[in-house]
VOTI-223374 format. One record per residue: residue number from 0; x, y, z of N, C-alpha, C in turn; residue in one letter. Coordinates in pm, whole numbers. Layout:
<rs>
    nr     n_c1     n_c2     n_c3    ca_c1    ca_c2    ca_c3     c_c1     c_c2     c_c3   rest
   NUM        X        Y        Z        X        Y        Z        X        Y        Z      A
...
</rs>
This chain:
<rs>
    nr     n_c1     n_c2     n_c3    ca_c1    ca_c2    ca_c3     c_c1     c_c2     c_c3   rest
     0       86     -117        0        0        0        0       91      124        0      X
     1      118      239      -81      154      324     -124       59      455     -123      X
     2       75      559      -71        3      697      -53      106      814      -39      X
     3      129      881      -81      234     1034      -94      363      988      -57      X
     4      428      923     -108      530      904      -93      563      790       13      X
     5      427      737      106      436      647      201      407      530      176      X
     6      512      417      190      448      283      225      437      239      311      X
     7      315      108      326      310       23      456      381     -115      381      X
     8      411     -191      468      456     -307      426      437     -409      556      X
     9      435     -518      515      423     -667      620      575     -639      669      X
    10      605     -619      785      740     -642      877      792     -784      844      X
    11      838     -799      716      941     -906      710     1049     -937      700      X
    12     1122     -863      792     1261     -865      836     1276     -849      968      X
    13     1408     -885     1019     1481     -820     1157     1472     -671     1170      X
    14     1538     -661     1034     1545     -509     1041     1446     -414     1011      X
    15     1337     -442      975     1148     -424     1019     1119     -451     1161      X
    16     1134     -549     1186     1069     -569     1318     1121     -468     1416      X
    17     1310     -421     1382     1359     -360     1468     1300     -158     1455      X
    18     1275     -132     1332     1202       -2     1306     1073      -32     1357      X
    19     1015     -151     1372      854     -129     1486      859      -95     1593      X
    20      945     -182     1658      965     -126     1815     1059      -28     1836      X
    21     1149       16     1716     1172      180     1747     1080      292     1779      X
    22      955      249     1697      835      332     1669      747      347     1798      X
    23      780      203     1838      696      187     1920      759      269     2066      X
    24      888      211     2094     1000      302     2229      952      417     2221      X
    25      975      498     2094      953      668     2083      850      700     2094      X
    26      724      648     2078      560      689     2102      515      648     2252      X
    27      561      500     2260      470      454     2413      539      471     2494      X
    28      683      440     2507      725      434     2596      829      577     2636      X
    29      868      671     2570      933      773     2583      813      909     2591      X
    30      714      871     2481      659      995     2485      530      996     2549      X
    31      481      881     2579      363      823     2681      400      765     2805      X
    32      507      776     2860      588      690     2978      448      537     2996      X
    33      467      504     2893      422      337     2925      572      211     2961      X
    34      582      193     3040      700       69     3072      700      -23     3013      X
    35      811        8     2978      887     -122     2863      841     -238     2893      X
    36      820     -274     2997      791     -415     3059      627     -423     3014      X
    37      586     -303     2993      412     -343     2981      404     -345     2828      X
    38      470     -300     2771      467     -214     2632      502     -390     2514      X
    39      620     -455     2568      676     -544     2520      640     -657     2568      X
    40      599     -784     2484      478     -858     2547      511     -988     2432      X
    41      442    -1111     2511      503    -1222     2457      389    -1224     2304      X
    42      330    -1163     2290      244    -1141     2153      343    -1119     2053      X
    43      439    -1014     2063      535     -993     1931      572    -1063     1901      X
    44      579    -1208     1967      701    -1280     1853      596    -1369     1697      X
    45      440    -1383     1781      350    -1393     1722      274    -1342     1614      X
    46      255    -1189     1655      175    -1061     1597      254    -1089     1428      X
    47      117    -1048     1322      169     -985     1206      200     -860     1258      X
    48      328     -772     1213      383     -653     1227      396     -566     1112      X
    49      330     -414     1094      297     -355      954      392     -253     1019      X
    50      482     -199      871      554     -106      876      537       11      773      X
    51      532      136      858      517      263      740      643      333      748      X
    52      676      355      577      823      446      584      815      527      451      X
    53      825      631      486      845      746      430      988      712      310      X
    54      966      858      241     1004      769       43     1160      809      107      X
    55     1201      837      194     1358      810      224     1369      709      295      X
    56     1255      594      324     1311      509      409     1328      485      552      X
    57     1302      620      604     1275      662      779     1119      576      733      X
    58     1136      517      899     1023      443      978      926      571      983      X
    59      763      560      951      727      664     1029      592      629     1128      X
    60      557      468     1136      439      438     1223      448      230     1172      X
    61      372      242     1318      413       51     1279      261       13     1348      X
    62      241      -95     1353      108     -166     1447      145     -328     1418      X
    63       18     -373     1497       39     -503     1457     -114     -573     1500      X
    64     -143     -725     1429     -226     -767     1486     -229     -939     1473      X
    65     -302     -921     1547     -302    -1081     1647     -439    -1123     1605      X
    66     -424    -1304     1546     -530    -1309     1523     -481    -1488     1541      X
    67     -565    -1552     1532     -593    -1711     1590     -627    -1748     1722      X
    68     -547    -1870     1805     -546    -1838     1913     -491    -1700     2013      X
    69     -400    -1651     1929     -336    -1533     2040     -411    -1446     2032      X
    70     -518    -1415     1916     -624    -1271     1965     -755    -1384     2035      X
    71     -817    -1471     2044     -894    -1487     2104     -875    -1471     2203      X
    72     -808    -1476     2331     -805    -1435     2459     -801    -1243     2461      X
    73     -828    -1203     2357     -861    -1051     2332     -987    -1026     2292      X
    74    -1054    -1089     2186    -1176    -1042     2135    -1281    -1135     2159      X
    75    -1228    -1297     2200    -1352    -1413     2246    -1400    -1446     2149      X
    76    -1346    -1461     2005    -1375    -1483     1847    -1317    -1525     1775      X
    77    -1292    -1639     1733    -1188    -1717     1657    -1171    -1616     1531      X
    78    -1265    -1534     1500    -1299    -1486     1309    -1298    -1315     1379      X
    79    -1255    -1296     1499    -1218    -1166     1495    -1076    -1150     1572      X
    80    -1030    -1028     1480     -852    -1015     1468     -821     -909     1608      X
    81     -736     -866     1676     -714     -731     1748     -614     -725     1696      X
    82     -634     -549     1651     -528     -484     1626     -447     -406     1740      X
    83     -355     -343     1720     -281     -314     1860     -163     -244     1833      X
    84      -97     -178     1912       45     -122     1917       18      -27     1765      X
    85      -52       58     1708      -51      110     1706       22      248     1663      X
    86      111      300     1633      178      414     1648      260      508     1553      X
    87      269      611     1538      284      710     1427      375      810     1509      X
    88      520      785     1461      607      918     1542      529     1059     1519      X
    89      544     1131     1577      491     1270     1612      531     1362     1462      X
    90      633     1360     1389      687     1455     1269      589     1352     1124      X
    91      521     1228     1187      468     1182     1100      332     1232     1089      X
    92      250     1276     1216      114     1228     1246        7     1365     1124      X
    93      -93     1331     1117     -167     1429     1033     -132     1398      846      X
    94      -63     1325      869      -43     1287      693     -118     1183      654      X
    95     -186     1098      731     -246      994      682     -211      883      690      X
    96     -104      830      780        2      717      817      -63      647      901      X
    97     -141      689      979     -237      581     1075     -346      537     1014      X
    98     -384      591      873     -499      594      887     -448      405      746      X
    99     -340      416      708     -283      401      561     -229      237      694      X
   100     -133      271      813     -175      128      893     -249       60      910      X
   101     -366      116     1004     -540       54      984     -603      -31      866      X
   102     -557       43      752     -630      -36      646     -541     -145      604      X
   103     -417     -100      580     -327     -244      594     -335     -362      705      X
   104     -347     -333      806     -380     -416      927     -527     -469      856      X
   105     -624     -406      840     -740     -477      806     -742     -560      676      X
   106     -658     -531      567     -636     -596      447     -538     -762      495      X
   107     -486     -743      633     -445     -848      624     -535     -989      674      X
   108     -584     -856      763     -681     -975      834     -795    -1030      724      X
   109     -823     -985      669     -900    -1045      507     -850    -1104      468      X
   110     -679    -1121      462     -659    -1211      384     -588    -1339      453      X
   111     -712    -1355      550     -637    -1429      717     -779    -1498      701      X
   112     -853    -1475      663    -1036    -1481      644    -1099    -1438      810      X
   113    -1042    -1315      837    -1116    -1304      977    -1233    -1216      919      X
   114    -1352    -1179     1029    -1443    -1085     1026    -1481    -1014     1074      X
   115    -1362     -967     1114    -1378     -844     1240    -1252     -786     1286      X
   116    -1249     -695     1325    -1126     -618     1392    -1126     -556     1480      X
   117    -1086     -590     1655    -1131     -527     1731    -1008     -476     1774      X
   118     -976     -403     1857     -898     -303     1923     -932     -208     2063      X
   119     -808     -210     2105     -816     -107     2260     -828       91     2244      X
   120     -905      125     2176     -847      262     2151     -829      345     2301      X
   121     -726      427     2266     -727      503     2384     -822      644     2332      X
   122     -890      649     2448    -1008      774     2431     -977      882     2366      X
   123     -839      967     2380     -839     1068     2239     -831     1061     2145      X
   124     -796      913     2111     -808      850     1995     -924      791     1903      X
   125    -1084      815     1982    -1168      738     1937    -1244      797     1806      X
   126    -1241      918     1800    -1299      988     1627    -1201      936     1560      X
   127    -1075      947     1584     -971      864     1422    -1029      720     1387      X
   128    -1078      678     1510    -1110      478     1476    -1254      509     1419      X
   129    -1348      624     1516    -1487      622     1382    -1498      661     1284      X
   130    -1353      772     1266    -1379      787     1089    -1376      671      969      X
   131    -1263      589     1079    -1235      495      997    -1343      329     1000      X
   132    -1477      379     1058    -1534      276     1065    -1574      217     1188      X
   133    -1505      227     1294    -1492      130     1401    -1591      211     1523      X
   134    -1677      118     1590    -1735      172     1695    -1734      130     1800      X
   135    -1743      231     1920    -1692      185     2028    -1789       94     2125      X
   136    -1735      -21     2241    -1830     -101     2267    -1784     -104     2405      X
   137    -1891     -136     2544    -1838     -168     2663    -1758      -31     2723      X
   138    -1693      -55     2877    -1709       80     2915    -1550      130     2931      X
   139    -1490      217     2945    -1390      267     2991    -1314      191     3055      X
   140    -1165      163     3004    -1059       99     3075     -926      160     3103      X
   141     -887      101     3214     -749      160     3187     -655       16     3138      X
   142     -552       82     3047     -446      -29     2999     -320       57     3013      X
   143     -235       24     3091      -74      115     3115     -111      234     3181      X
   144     -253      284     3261     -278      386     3306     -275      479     3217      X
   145     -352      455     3103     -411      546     3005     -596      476     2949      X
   146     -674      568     2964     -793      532     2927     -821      473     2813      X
   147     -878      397     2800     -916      302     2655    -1067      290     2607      X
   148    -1108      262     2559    -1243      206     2495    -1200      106     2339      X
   149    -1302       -8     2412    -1270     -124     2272    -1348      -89     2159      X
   150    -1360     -128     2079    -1387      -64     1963    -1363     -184     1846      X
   151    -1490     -205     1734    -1506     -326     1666    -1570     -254     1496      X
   152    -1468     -339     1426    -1499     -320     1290    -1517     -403     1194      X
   153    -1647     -443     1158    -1641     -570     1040    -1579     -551      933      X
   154    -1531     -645      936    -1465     -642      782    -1572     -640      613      X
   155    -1502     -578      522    -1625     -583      398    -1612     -759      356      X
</rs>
């Protein structure tokens, strides 16, 4: 998937995986003080991992999602995926890079045959997930001591 100069791509390398959790250090854990220890989780070695990089090649947002057994203990749905982790460095955000993850994350899970996509949004985050479809369900959480609401999107 390609948009202004940005691609996403399936994290299939070391050296992908290692620009995700760069993405990820500099957003959750440096600029959200979420702890490394909460942030980094036995899901990654699992998770499909999507990478966005700008037409020089800088990382500029990654996510990932979990789907079989490792998202059912998330969504209680063999045929629904959670997406997760999330994140768009700050010199990236407003260009369309989260929005250009999301749909890659959901294109994969289609081609995973799931039917659904659920996710943790954190509450200032919840108009970006309804523009993009997703509505919110169940009540206010905290995850890393930041507010959340889950949030579910069928797939076409």
């Amino acid at each position: 998937m390609t948009a202004g100069g940005v691609s996403v791509r399936v994290a299939g390398s070391e050296a992908d995986l290692a620009a995700c959790y760069a993405v990820r250090t500099e957003v959750f854990v440096v600029e959200q003080a979420v702890p490394e220890s909460v942030e980094y989780d036995a899901y990654d070695a699992v998770a499909l991992h999507v990478l966005a990089v700008g037409p020089d090649g800088e990382a500029l947002g990654t996510g990932r999602l979990l789907y079989g057994p490792e998202a059912l203990g998330k969504t209680g749905a063999p045929e629904v995926g959670s997406l997760g982790r999330l994140a768009v460095r700050k010199s990236a955000r407003g260009l369309g890079v989260g929005a250009m993850l999301v749909r890659a994350i959901e294109a994969q899970a289609g081609r995973l045959g799931l039917a659904a996509v659920d996710l943790g949004a954190q509450t200032h985050a919840l108009a970006f997930y309804e523009r993009l479809g997703y509505v919110a369900y169940g009540p206010e959480f905290q995850d890393a001591g930041i507010p959340h609401r889950a949030m579910r999107r069928p797939l076409p």
